[in-house]
GUTITOR-81014 format. One record per atom (N, C-alpha, C): residue in one letter; atom name; y, z, x negated. Coordinates in steps of 0.05 Angstrom, whole numbers. Example, Ala and Ser with C-alpha at 12.3 -4.5 7.8 and 13.67 -1.06 7.14 Angstrom:
REM GUTITOR-81014
res, atom, north, up, east
A, N, -114, 156, -264
A, CA, -90, 156, -246
A, C, -66, 156, -264
S, N, -45, 142, -257
S, CA, -21, 143, -273
S, C, 1, 157, -258
***
This chain:
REM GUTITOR-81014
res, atom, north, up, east
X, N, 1654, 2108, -2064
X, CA, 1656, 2108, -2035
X, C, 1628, 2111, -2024
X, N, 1627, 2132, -2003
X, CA, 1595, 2129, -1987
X, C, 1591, 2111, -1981
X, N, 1564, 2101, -1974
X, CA, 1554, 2080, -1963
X, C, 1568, 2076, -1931
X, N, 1559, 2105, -1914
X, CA, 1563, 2098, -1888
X, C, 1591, 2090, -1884
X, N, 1615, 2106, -1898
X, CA, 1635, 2096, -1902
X, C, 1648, 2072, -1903
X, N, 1638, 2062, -1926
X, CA, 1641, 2023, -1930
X, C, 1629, 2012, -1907
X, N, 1604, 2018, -1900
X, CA, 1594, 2003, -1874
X, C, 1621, 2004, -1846
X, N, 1624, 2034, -1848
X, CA, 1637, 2037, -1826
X, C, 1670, 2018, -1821
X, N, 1686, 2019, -1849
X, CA, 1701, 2005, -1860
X, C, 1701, 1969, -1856
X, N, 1682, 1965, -1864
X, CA, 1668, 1936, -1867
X, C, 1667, 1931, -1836
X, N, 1655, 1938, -1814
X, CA, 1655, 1928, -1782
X, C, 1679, 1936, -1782
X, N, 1699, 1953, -1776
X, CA, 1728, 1956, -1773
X, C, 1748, 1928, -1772
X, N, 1742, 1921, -1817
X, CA, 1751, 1896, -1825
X, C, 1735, 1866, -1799
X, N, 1713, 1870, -1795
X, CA, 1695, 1843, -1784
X, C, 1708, 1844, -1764
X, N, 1712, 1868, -1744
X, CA, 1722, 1863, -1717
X, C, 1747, 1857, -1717
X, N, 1762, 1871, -1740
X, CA, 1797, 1865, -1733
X, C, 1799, 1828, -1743
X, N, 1788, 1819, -1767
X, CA, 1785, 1786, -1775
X, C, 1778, 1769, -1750
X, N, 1754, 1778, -1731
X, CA, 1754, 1765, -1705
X, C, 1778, 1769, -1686
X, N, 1785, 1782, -1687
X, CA, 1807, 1785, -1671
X, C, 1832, 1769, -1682
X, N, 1834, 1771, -1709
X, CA, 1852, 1751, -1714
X, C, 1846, 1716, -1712
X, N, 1819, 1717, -1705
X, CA, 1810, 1680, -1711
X, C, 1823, 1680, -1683
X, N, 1814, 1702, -1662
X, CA, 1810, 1686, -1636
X, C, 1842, 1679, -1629
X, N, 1857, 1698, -1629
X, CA, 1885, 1692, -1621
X, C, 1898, 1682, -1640
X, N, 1893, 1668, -1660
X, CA, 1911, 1655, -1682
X, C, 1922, 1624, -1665
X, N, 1951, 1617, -1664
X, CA, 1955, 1599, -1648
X, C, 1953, 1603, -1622
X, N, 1948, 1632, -1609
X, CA, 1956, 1631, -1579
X, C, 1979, 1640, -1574
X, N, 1986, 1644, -1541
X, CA, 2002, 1655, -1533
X, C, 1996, 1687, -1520
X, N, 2013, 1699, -1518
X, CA, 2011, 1725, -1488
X, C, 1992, 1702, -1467
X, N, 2013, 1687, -1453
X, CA, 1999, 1671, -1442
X, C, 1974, 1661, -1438
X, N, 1968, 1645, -1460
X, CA, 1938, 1643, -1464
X, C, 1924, 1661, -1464
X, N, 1928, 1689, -1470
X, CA, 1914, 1701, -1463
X, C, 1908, 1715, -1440
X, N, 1929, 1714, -1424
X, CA, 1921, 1731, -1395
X, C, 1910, 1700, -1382
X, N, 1911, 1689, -1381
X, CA, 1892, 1660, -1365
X, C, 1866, 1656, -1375
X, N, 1862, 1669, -1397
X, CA, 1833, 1664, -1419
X, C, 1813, 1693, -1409
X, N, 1801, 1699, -1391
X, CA, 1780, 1718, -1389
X, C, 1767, 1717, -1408
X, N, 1755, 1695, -1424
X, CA, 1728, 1701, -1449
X, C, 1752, 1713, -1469
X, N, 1775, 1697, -1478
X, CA, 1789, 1714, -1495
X, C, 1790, 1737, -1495
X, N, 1803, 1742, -1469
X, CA, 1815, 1778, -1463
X, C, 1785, 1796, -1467
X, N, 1770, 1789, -1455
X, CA, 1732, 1795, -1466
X, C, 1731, 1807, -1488
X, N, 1738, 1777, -1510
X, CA, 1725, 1782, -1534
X, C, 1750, 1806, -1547
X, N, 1775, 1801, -1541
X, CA, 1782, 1819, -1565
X, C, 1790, 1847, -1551
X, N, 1785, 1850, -1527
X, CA, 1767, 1884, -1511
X, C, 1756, 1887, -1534
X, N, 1730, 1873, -1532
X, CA, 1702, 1880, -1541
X, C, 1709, 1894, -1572
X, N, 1719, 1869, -1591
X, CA, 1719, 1886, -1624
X, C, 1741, 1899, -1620
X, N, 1752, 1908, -1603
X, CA, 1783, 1934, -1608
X, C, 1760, 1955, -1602
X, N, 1740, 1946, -1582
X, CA, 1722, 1975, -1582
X, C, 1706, 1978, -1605
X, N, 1701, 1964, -1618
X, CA, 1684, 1965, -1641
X, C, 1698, 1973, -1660
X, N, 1725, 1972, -1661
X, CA, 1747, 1984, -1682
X, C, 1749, 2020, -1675
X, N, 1752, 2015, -1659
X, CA, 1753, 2051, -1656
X, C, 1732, 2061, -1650
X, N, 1711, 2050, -1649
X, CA, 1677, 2066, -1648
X, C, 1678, 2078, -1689
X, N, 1688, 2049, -1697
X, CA, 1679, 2061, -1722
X, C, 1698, 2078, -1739
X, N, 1728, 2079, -1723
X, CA, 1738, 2088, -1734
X, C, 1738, 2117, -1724
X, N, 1735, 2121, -1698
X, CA, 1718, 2154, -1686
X, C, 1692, 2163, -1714
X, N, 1671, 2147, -1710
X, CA, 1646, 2152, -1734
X, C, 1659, 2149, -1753
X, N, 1677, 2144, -1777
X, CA, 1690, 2144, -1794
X, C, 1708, 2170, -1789
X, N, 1717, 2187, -1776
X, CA, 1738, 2207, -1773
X, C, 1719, 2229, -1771
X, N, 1700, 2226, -1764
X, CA, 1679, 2244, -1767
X, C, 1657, 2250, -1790
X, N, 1655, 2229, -1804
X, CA, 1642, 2231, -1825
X, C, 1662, 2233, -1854
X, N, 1678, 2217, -1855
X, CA, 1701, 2211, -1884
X, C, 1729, 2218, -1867
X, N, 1734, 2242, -1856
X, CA, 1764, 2251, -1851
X, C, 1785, 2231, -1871
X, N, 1778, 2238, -1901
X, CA, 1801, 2241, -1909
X, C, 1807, 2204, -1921
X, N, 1787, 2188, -1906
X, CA, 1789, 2167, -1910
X, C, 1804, 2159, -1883
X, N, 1782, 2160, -1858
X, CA, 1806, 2157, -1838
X, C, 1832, 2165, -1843
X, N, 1840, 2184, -1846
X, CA, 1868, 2193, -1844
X, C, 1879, 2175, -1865
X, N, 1870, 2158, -1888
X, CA, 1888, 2139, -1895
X, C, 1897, 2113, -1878
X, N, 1884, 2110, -1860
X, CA, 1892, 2093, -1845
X, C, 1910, 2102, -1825
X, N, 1933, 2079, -1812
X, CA, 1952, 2091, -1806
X, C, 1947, 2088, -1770
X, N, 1956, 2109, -1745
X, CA, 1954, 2111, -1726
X, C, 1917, 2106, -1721
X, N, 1903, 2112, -1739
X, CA, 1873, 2108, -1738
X, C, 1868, 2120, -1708
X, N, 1876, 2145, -1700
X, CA, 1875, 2164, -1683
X, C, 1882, 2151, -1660
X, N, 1905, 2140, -1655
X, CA, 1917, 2115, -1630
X, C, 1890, 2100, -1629
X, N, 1883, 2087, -1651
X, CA, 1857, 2063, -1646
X, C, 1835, 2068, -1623
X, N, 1828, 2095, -1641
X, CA, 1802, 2116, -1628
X, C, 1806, 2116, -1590
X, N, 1843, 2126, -1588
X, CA, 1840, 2135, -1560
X, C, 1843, 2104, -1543
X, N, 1849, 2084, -1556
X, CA, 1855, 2059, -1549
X, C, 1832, 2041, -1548
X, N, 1809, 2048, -1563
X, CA, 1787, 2044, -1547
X, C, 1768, 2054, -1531
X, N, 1782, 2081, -1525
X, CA, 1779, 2102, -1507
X, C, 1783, 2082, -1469
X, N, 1814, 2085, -1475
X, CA, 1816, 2061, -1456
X, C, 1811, 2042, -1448
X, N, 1802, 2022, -1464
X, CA, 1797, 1998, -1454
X, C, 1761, 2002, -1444
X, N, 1748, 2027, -1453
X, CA, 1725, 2025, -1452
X, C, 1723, 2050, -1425
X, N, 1743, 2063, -1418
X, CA, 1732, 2079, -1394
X, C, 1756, 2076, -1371
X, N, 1781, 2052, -1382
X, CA, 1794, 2053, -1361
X, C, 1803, 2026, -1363
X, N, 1782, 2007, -1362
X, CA, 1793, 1982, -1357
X, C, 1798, 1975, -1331
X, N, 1805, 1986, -1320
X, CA, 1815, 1978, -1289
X, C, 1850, 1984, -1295
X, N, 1858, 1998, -1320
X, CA, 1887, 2005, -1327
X, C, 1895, 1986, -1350
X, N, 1876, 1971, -1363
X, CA, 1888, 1959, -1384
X, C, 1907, 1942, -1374
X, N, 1934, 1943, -1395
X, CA, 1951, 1927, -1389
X, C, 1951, 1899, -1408
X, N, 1955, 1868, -1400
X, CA, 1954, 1850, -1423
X, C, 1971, 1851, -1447
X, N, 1996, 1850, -1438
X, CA, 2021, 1863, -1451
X, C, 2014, 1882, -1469
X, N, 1993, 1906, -1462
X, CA, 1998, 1924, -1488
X, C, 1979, 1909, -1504
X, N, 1955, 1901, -1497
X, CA, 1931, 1894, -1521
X, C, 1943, 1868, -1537
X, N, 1961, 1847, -1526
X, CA, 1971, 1840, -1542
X, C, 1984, 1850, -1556
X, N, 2005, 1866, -1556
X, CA, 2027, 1884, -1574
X, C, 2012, 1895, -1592
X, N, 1983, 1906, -1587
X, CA, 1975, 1917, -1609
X, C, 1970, 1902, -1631
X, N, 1955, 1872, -1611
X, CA, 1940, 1864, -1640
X, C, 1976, 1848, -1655
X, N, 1989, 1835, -1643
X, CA, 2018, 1833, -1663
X, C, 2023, 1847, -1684
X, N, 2024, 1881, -1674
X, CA, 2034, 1899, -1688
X, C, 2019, 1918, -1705
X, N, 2001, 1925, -1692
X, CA, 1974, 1946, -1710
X, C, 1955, 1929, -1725
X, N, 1948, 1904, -1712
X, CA, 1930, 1904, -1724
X, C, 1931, 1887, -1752
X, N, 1958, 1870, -1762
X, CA, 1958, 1869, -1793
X, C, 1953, 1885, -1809
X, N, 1972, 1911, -1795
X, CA, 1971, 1937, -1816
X, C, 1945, 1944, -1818
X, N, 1932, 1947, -1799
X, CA, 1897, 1960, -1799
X, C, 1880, 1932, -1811
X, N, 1887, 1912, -1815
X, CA, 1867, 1886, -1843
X, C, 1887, 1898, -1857
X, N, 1907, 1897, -1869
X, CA, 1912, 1911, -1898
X, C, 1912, 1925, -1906
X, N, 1902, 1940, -1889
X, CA, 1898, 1983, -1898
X, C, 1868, 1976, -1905
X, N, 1848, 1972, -1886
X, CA, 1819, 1959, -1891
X, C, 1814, 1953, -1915
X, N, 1832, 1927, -1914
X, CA, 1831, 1911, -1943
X, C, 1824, 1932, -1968
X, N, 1846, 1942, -1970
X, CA, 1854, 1955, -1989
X, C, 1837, 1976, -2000
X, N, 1828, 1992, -1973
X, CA, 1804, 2015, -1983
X, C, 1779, 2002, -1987
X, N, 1775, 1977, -1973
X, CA, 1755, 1962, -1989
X, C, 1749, 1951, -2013
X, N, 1768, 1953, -2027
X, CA, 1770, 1938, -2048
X, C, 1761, 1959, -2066
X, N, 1767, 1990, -2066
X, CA, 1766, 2012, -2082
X, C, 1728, 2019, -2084
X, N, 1721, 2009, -2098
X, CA, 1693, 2010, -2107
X, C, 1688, 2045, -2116
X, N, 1707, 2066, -2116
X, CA, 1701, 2081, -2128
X, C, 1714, 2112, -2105
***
């Protein structure tokens, strides 16, 4: 595996793991009343698809093992040029739903030393 690759891989994994500390034990709820929450996991969903844009551009055929990688990209598209549209409802649904799959897709190509 390239270097820039694993790097890129490795912040992907860091941001999606914060994302799972911060909302572990919340609610939807808690989170639309929590501004530093809703903040913080904006912030690494943008750091997820920065690297997974720089990752789609450098290791195609690595991104493309990850699944809806492309959704991520345009999904921090949004939250980063149209946060006046983000909805709470969806960024929670993502992290419920995408974002296990994206730590065990991570995981997994991380683990491949080769």
């Amino acid at each position: 595996m390239r270097h820039d690759t694993k790097k890129l891989l490795f912040d992907v994994q860091e941001a999606a793991d914060l994302i799972a500390s911060f909302v572990s034990g919340r609610s939807l709820e808690d989170y639309r009343r929590d501004p530093m929450l809703r903040a913080a996991v904006e912030r690494e969903f943008e750091i997820i698809g920065e690297a997974l844009k720089r990752l789609a551009k450098s290791d195609p055929d690595t991104a493309g093992r990850i699944p809806d990688h492309r959704n991520m990209i345009d999904f921090r598209n949004v939250l980063s040029h149209g946060y006046d549209i983000v909805q709470d409802e969806i960024v929670w649904g993502v992290v419920g739903e995408h974002l296990p799959i994206l730590r065990a897709t991570v995981g997994e190509l991380l683990s491949f030393q080769g």
